[in-house]
C-alpha positions in Angstrom: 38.9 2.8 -30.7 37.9 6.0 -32.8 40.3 4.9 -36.0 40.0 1.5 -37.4 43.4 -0.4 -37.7 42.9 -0.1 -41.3 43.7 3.9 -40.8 46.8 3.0 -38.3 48.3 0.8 -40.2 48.2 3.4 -43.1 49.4 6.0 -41.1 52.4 3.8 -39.5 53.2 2.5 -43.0 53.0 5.9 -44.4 55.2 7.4 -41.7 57.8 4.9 -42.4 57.8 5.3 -46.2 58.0 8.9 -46.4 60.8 8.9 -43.4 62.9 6.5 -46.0 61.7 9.2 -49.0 63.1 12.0 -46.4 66.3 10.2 -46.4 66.9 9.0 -50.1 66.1 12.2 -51.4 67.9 14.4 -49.3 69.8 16.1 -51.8 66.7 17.1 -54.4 65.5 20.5 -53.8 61.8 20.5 -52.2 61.4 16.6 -51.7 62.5 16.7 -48.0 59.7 19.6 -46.8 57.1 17.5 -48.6 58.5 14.3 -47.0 58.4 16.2 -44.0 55.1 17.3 -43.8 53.3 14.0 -44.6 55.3 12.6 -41.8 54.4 15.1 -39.0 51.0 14.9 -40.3 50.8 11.2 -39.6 52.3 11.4 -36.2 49.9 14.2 -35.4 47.2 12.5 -36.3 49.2 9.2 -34.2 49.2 12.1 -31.5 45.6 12.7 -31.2 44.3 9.1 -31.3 46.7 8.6 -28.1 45.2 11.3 -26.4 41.5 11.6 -27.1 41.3 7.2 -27.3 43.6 6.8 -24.5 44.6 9.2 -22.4 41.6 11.7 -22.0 39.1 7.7 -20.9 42.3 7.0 -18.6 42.4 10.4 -17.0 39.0 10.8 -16.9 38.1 7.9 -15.3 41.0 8.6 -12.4 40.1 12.5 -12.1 36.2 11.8 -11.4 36.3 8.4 -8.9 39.3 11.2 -7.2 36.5 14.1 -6.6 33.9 11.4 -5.6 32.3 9.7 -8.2 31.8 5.9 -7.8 33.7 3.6 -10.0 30.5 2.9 -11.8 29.6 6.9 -12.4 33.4 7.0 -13.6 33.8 4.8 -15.7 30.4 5.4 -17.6 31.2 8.9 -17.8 35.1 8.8 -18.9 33.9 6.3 -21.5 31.3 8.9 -22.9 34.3 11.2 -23.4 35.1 9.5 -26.8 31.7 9.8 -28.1 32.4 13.8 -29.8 36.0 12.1 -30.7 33.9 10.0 -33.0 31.2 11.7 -34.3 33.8 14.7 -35.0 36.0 12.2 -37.0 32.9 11.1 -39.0 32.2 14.4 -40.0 35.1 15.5 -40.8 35.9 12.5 -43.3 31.8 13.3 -43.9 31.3 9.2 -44.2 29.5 6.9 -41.7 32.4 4.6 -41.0 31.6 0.9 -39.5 34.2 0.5 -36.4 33.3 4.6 -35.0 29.7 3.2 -35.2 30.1 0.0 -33.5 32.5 1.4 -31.2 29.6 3.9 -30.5 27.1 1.5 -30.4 29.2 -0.7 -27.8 29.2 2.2 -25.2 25.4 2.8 -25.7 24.8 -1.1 -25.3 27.5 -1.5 -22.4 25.7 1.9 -20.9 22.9 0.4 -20.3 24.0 -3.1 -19.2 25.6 -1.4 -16.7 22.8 0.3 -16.0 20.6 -3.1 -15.3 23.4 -4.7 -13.3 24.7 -1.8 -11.6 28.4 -3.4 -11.5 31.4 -1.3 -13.4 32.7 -4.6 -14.5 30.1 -5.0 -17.5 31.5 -1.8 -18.5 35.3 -2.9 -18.0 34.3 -5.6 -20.2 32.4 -3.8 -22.5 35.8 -3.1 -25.4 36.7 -6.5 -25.0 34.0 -7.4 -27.0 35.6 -4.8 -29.8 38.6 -6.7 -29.7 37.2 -10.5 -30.0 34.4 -9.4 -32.7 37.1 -7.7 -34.2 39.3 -10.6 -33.9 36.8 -13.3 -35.1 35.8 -11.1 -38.0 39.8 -11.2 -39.4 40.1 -14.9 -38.7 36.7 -15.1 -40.8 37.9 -13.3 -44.0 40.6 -16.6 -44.0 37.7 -18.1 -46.0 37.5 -15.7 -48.3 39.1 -14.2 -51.7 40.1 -11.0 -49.6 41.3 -11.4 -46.3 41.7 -9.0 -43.7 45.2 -7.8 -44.9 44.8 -7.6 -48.5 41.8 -5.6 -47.5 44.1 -3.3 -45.4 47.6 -3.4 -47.7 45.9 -2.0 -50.5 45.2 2.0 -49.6 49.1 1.6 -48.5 50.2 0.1 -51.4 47.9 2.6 -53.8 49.5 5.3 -51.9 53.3 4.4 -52.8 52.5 2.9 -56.2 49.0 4.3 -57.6 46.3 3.1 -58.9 47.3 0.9 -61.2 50.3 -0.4 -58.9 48.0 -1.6 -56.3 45.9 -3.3 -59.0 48.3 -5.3 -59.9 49.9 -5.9 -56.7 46.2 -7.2 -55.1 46.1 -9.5 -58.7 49.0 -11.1 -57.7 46.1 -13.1 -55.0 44.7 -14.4 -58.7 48.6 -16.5 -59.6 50.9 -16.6 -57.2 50.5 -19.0 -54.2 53.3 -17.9 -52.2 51.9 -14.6 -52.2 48.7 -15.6 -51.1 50.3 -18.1 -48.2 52.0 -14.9 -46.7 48.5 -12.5 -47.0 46.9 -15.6 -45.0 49.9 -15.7 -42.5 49.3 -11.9 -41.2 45.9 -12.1 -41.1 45.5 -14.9 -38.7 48.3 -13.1 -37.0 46.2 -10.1 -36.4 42.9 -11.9 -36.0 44.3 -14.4 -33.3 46.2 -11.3 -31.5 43.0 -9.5 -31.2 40.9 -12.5 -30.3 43.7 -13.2 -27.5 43.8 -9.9 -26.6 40.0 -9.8 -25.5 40.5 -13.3 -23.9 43.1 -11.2 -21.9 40.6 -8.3 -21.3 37.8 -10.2 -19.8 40.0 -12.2 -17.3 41.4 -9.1 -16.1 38.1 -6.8 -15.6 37.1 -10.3 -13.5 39.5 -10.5 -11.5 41.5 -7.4 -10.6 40.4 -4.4 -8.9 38.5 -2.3 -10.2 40.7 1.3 -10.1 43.9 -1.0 -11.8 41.8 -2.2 -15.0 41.6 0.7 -16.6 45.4 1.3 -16.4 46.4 -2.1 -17.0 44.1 -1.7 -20.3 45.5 1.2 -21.6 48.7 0.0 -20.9 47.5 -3.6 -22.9 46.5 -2.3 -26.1 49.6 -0.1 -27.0 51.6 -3.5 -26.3 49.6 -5.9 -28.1 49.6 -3.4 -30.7 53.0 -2.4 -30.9 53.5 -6.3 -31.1 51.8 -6.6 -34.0 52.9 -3.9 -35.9 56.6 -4.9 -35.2 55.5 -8.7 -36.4 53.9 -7.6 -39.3 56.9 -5.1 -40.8 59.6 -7.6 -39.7 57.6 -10.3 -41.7 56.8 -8.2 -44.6 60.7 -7.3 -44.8 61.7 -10.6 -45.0 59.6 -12.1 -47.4 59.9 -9.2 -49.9 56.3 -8.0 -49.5 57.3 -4.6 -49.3 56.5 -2.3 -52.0 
């Protein structure tokens, strides 16, 4: 994954709150083309992690094993495809982000692995360990004063409420229990659907063929996704956590 879930679950809550904005404030000259625009420039950028993540491996991978190349030759080279996907995004924010560099580092490591063994299945393994480090490094910030969602809420919340809002709303960790019970809640959520979700990954690249895995895979993350998101909003609705 190029973006970290940090950015998507901006972008998704972003989406959503300027949609609502669109809609309340319908009737006040100039607030709807604004609304607009932050909108279409969240499901742009929505767009383009789809395609260069998802659908430009998946092809890849299909178009080259179609001409001739081995599965091994495929998939190492579809996987390579994200590398200027990532350095491009790194320059253009001009910071060195942690998960484009891990991710990048993962490629290099399962590269070579593959390289040793020879077998595309270290490389159809290779993003599960993404998703499990990922996942054990959520379920590890449970320990901590700042776990994995108040981590992640807060450039949302800043966004709808400013500065000072989202001060005050990550303070609320400091006093009120209920909140913090909730915080903890979503992140083992996320941490354990990650962590599941590379349990997943590794049994499949094992044990079906070769050609389905990198469909059923990008088929996988969208779902488990797409699952968390909807948990996350539904439980945030109804335990008045939305700002």
């Amino acid at each position: 994954m190029g973006e970290t879930v940090n950015e998507q679950a901006e972008q998704a809550e972003q989406a959503e709150h300027t949609e609502q904005e669109t809609g309340a404030e319908a009737g006040r000259p100039g607030a709807a083309p604004g609304a607009d625009r932050k909108t279409g420039a969240a499901r742009r950028a929505l767009a383009r992690s789809l395609v260069f993540e998802l659908a430009l491996p998946l092809g890849g991978f299909y178009l080259l094993h179609g001409i001739g190349l081995s599965q091994w030759a495929a998939l190492l080279i579809s996987g390579l495809l994200l590398v200027p996907w990532l350095v491009l995004g790194m320059v253009r924010s001009r910071r060195v982000e942690a998960m484009p560099v891990f991710t990048l580092l993962l490629i290099a490591v399962g590269a070579l692995m593959s390289m040793v063994s020879g077998s595309p299945r270290v490389l159809l393994v290779r993003d599960s360990w993404l998703f499990g480090l990922l996942g054990l490094w959520v379920l590890g910030t449970l320990a901590t004063r700042r776990p994995f969602i108040l981590t992640a809420a807060r450039p949302v919340v800043a966004a709808k409420l400013g500065e000072a809002g989202a001060q005050e709303w990550a303070g609320r960790w400091d006093h009120d229990a209920v909140f913090r019970r909730h915080l903890r809640t979503l992140t083992a959520v996320w941490g354990l659907g990650f962590a599941v979700d590379a349990g997943i990954r590794v049994a499949l690249a094992c044990t079906l063929p070769v050609d389905v895995v990198p469909l059923v895979n990008s088929l996988q993350w969208p779902a488990v996704l797409g699952g968390l998101f909807g948990f996350h909003f539904r439980y945030v609705n109804r335990h008045g956590l939305k700002v």
